[in-house]
Legacy VTK file of the C-alpha trace (Angstrom):
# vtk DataFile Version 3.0
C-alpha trace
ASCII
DATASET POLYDATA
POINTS 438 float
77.201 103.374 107.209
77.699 104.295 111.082
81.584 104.970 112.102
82.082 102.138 113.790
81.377 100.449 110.224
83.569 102.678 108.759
86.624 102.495 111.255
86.029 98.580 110.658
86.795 98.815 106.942
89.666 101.361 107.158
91.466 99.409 109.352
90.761 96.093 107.202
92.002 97.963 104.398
95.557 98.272 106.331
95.782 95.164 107.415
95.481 93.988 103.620
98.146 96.616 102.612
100.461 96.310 105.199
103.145 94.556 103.106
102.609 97.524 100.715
103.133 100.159 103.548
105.819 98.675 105.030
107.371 98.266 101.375
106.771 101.901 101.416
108.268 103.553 104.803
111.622 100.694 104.422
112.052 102.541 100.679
112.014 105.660 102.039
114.655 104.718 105.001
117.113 103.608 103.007
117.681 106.305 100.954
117.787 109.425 103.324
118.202 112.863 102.658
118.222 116.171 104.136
116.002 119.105 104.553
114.698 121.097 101.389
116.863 118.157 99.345
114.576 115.723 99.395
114.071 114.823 95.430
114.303 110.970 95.744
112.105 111.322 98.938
109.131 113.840 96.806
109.153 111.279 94.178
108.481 108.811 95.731
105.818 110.166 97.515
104.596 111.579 93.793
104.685 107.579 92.668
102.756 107.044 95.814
99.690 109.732 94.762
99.692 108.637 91.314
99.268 104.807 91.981
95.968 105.968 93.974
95.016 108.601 91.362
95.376 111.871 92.938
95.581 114.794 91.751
98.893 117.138 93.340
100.834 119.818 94.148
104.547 119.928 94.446
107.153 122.058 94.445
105.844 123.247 97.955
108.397 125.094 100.245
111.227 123.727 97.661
109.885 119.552 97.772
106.524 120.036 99.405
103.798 117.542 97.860
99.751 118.034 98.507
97.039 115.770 97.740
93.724 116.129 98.023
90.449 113.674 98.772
86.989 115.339 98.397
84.811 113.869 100.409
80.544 113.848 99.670
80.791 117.501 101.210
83.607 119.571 102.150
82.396 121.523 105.246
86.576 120.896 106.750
89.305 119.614 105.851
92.019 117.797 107.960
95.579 117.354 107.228
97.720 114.108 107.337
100.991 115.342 107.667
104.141 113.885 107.156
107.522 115.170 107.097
110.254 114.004 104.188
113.554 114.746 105.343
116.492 113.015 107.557
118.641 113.811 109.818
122.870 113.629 110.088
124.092 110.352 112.514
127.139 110.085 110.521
127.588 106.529 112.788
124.227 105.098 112.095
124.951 102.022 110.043
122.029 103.068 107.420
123.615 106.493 106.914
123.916 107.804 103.876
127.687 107.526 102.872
128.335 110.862 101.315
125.784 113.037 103.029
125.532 111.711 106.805
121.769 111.500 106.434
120.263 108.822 108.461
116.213 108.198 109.701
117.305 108.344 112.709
114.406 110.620 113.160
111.564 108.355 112.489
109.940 110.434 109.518
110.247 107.695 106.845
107.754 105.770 109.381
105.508 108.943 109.153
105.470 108.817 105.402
104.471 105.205 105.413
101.379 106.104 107.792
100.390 108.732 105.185
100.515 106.244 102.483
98.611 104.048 104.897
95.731 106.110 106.009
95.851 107.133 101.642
95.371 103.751 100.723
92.825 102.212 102.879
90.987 105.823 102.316
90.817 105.129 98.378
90.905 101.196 98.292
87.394 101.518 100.609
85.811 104.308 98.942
85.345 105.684 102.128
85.474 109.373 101.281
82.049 109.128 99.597
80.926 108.271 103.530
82.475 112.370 104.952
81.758 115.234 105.018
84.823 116.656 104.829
88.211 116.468 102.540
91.254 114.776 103.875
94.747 116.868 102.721
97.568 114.703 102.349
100.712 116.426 102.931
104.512 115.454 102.983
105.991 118.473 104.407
109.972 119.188 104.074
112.132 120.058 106.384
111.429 119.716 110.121
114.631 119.135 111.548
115.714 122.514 111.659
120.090 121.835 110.696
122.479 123.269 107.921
121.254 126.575 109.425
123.849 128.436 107.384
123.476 126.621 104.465
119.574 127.055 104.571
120.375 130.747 105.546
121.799 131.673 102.504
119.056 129.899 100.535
117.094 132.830 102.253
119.396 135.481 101.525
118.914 134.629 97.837
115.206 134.575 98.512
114.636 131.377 97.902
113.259 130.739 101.197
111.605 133.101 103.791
111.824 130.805 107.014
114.341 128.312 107.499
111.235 125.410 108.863
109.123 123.335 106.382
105.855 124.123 107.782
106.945 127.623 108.879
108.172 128.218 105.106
104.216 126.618 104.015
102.539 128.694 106.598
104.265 131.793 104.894
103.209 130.640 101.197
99.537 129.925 102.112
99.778 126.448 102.104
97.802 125.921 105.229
95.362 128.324 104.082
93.063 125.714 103.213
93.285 123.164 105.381
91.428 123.837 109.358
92.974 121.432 110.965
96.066 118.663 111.384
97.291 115.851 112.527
100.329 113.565 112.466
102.585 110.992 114.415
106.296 110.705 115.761
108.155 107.461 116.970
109.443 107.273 119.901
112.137 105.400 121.733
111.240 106.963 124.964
107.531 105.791 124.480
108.314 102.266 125.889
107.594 99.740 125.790
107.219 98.948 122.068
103.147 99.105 121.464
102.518 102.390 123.749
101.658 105.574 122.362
101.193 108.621 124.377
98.916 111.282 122.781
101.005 114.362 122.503
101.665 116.693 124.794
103.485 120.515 124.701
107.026 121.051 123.791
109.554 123.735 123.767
110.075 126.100 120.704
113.170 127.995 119.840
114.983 131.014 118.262
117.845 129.519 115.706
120.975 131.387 115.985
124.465 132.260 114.120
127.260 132.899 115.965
130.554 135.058 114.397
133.807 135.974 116.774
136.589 137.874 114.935
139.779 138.582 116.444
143.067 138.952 114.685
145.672 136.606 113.105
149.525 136.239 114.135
151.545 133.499 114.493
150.787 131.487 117.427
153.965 130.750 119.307
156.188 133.322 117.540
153.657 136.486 118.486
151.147 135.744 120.170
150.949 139.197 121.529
149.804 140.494 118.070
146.861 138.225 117.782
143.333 138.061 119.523
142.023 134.973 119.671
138.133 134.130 118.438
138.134 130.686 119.598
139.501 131.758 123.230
136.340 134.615 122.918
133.932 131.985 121.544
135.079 129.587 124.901
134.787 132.532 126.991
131.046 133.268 125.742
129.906 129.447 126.038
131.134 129.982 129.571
129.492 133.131 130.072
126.013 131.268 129.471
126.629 128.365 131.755
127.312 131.350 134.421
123.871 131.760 133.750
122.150 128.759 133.540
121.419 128.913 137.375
119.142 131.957 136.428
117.150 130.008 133.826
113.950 129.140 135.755
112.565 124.829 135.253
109.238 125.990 134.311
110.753 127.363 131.285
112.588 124.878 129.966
115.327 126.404 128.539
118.222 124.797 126.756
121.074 126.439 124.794
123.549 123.733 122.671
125.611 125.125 120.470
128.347 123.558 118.145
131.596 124.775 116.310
131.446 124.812 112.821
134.805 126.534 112.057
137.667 126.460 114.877
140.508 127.860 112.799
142.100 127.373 110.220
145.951 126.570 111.154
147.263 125.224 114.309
149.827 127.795 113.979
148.014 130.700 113.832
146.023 132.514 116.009
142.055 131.729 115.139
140.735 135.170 113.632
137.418 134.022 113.093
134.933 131.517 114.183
131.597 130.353 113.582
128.873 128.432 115.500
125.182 127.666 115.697
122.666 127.185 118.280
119.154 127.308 119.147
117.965 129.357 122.525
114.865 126.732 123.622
111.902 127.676 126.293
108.890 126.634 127.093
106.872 129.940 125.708
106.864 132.756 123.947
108.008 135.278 126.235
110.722 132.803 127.904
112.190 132.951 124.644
112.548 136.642 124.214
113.988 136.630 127.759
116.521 133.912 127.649
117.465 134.727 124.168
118.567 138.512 125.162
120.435 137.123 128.380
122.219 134.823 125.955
123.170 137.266 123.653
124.879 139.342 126.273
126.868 136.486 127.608
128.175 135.533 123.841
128.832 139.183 123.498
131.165 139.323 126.977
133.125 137.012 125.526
134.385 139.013 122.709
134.682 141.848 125.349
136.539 139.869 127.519
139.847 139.976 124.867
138.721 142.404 122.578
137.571 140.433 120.104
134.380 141.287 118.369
131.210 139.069 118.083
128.201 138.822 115.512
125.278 137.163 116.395
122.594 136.844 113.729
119.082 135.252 115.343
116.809 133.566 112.986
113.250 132.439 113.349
112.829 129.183 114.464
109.801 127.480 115.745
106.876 127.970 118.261
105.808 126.168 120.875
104.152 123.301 120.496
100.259 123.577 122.132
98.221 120.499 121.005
94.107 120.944 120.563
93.026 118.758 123.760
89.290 118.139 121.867
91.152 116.359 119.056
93.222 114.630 121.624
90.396 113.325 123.311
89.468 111.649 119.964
92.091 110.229 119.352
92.811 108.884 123.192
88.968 107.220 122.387
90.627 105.635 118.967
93.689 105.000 121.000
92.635 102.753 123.492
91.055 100.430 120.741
93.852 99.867 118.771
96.286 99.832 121.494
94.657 98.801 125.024
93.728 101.691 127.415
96.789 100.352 129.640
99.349 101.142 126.877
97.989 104.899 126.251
99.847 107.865 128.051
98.967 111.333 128.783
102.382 112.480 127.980
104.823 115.266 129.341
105.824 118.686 128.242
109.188 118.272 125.639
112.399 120.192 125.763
112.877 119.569 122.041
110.819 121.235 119.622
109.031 120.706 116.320
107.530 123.027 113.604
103.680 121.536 114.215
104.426 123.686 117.188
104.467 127.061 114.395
101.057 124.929 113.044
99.517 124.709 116.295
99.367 128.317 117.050
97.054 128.664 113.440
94.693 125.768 113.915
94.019 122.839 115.853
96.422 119.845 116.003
97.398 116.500 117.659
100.762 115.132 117.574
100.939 111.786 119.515
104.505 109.901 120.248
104.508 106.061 119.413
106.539 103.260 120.958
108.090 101.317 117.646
111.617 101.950 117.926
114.494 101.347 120.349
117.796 103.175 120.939
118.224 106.847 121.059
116.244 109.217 118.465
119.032 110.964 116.413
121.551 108.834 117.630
123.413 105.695 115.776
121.507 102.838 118.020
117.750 104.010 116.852
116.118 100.948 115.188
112.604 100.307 114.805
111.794 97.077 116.467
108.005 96.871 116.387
106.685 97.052 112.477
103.380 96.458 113.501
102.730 99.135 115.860
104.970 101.717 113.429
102.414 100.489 110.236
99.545 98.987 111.288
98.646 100.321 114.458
99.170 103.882 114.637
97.505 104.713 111.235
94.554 102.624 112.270
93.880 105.027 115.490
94.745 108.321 113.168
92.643 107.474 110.383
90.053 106.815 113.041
90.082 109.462 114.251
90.169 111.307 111.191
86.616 109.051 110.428
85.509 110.562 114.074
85.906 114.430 112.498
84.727 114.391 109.413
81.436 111.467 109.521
77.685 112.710 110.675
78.251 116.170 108.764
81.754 116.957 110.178
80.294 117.508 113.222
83.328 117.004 115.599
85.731 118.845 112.921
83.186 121.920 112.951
82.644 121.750 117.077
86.472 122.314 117.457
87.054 124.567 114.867
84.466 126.791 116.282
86.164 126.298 119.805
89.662 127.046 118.864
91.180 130.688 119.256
93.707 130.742 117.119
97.207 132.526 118.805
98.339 133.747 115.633
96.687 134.226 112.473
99.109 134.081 109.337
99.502 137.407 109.097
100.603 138.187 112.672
102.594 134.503 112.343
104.832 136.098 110.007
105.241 139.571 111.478
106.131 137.788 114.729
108.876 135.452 112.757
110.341 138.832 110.604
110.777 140.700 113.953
113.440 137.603 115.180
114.871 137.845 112.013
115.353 141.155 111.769
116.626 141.126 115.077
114.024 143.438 116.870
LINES 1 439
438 0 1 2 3 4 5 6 7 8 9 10 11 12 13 14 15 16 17 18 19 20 21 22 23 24 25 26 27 28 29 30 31 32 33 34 35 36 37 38 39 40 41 42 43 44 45 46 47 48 49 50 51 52 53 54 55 56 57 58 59 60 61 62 63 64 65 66 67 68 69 70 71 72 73 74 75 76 77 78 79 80 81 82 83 84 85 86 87 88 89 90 91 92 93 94 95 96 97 98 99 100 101 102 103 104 105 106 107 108 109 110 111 112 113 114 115 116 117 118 119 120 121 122 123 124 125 126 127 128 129 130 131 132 133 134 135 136 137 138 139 140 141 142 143 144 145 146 147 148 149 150 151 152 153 154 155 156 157 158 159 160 161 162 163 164 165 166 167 168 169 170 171 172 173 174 175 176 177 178 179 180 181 182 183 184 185 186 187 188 189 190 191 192 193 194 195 196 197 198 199 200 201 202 203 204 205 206 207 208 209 210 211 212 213 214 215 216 217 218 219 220 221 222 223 224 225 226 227 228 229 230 231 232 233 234 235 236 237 238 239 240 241 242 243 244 245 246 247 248 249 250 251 252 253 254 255 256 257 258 259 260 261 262 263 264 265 266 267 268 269 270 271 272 273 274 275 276 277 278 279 280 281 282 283 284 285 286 287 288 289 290 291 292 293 294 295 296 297 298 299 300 301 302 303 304 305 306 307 308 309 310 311 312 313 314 315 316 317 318 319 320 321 322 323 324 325 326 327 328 329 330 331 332 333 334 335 336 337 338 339 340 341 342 343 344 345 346 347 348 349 350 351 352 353 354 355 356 357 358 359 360 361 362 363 364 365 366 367 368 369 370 371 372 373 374 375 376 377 378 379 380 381 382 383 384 385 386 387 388 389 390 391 392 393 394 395 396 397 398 399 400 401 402 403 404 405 406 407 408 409 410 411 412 413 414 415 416 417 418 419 420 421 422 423 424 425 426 427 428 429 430 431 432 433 434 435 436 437
């Protein structure tokens, strides 16, 4: 069977389970939860694998789950990824009510493309038609919050990175897979029924911030007190004194929030906290920025005599897709969508951990126009089911036909092709340097 053939039964097989998938990703939104908690979300997923027979591993980076489909030979393997956790929008109407945790971010619609591209694989049989195995992999933990929480999972060793994928790249997880490839939603990919096909984005160094000063009453003696919160204002300042150094090309962005202000209005703060990530563009913008940062945090403690802690933590790389692989799937694209509603796309300020993935092997991340509002806020909706579960799984499982049919050809070409930045060993040196602050 040629792979126009097989593309043709694939995407029949969606169309007949699109109630199914739908069922699937709407599940999954309703019932949100947050990095490295996802239980409810893993099972799911778990029910999802067993309905279609497959054999898995979980327990992955805390709620990981990894399925497998052999194809006739396995000369590569390629990755669906999806991610299982949610994001806090404490004003998003579908929030959860204790936690905050709302899919605002668009991953329950990633899930249900997984489950898509799965069933249409196994309902068609169409693995006994590749040369190559397929990896289907919900992946915890993208959105990269709760940093202190997730921070003292580390300290206790139950974690080494703070990132899903950067936490699977550090356990092997990736080890046998050589390439990847998943999708986002976008509101900014408009209208509804455009995709654009991935372009770079910034990474980041995570960051916790400590001022001390010294407690006294704060209208009866004043004079015996130093104030963290007025040093914590003071360093805030002392980066956007600084932002006029920061150079376009690199992207940067610093955003950091309060998580403890004080304890009593009547006494002088001795101690606050914050968080923050330092963002660029590349590797060595990071380092930069990140050091210039520092030193303005640390003048504002000066600046009163307070003192300030600032503990940096790895975060993720920059995201570099494989341009081969985004060729195929621009080819699949256009199909499914109309050339006139695929993009190019433009370099991100946020970041993602496929970035951490994309510096190992070759990837393609492409943005979809299904939803409207404003991604992590409380207006997101999706608005276009069709595109969100029909159409973009069609063009990724094409294109996942396009790598592994004739003898894996076009998986092998651009393995072959690809010089990997970091290998896992270097990967992990590189992230225990930030963290231990070097």
């Amino acid at each position: 069977m040629d792979k126009k053939e097989l593309k043709a039964k694939v995407n029949a097989a969606i169309d007949a389970r699109f109630a199914d998938i739908q069922n699937f990703g709407e599940n999954i939104f309703h019932e949100p939860e947050l990095g490295f908690k996802e239980t409810k979300t893993a099972a799911k997923v778990k029910n999802l694998f067993d309905s279609l027979g497959l054999e898995y591993v979980d327990g992955l980076g805390i709620t990981g789950i990894k399925a497998r489909m052999k194809g006739r030979q396995s000369r590569r393997t390629v990755a669906v990824l999806a991610e299982l956790d949610a994001i806090v929008c404490r004003d998003h109407p579908d929030c959860d009510a204790t936690t905050g945790a709302a899919h605002c971010c668009g991953h329950n619609i990633q899930l249900a493309n997984l489950a898509a591209i799965a069933m249409a694989f196994k309902d068609t049989g169409i693995m006994n038609e590749l040369d190559g195995d397929v990896v289907f992999f919900a992946v915890p933990a993208e959105e990269y919050v709760e940093i202190d929480y997730r921070n003292k999972l580390r300290e206790e060793g139950k974690l080494r990175y703070l990132g899903g994928k950067c936490e699977l790249i550090a356990q092997g997880a990736f080890d046998d897979i050589d390439m990847a490839l998943q999708m986002h939603a976008d509101p900014a990919t408009s209208p509804c029924g455009n995709i654009m096909l991935g372009a770079s984005c910034n990474g980041f160094i995570g960051k916790l911030i400590e001022y001390r000063g010294v407690a006294a009453h704060a209208a009866g003696a004043p004079d015996k007190g130093v104030n963290a919160l007025n040093a914590a204002m003071m360093g805030v300042m002392g980066v956007n004194a600084i932002r006029e150094t920061f150079r376009e090309d690199d992207c940067v962005r610093f955003h950091p929030i309060i998580n403890s202000g004080g304890d009593l209005v009547n006494v002088i703060p001795d101690r606050v906290t914050m968080e923050s990530y330092v963002r660029a563009a590349n590797i060595e913008a990071l380092a930069l920025y990140n050091r210039k940062i520092n030193r303005a945090l640390k003048a504002g403690a000066d600046a009163i005599g307070a003192t300030c802690e600032i503990k940096d933590l790895p975060g993720y790389l920059p995201l570099k897709p494989n341009l081969a692989m985004r060729e195929l799937l621009r080819a699949n694209s256009e199909v499914i969508f109309g050339k006139e509603n695929v993009m190019e796309g433009v370099h991100s300020a946020g970041s993602t951990d496929m970035g951490d993935v994309s510096h190992i092997m070759p990837v393609v991340h492409p943005w979809v126009g299904c939803v409207s509002g404003v991604l992590h806020g409380a207006s997101y909706r999706l608005t276009d089911p069709k595109t969100a579960y029909g159409k973009s799984p069609k063009a990724l499982a094409m294109t996942v036909i396009d790598l592994l049919a004739d003898g894996a050809q076009a998986a092998d070409a651009i393995c072959k092709d690809f010089k990997p930045l970091l290998t896992k060993a270097s990967y992990c040196e590189y992230m225990d340097k930030i963290a231990r602050g070097e």
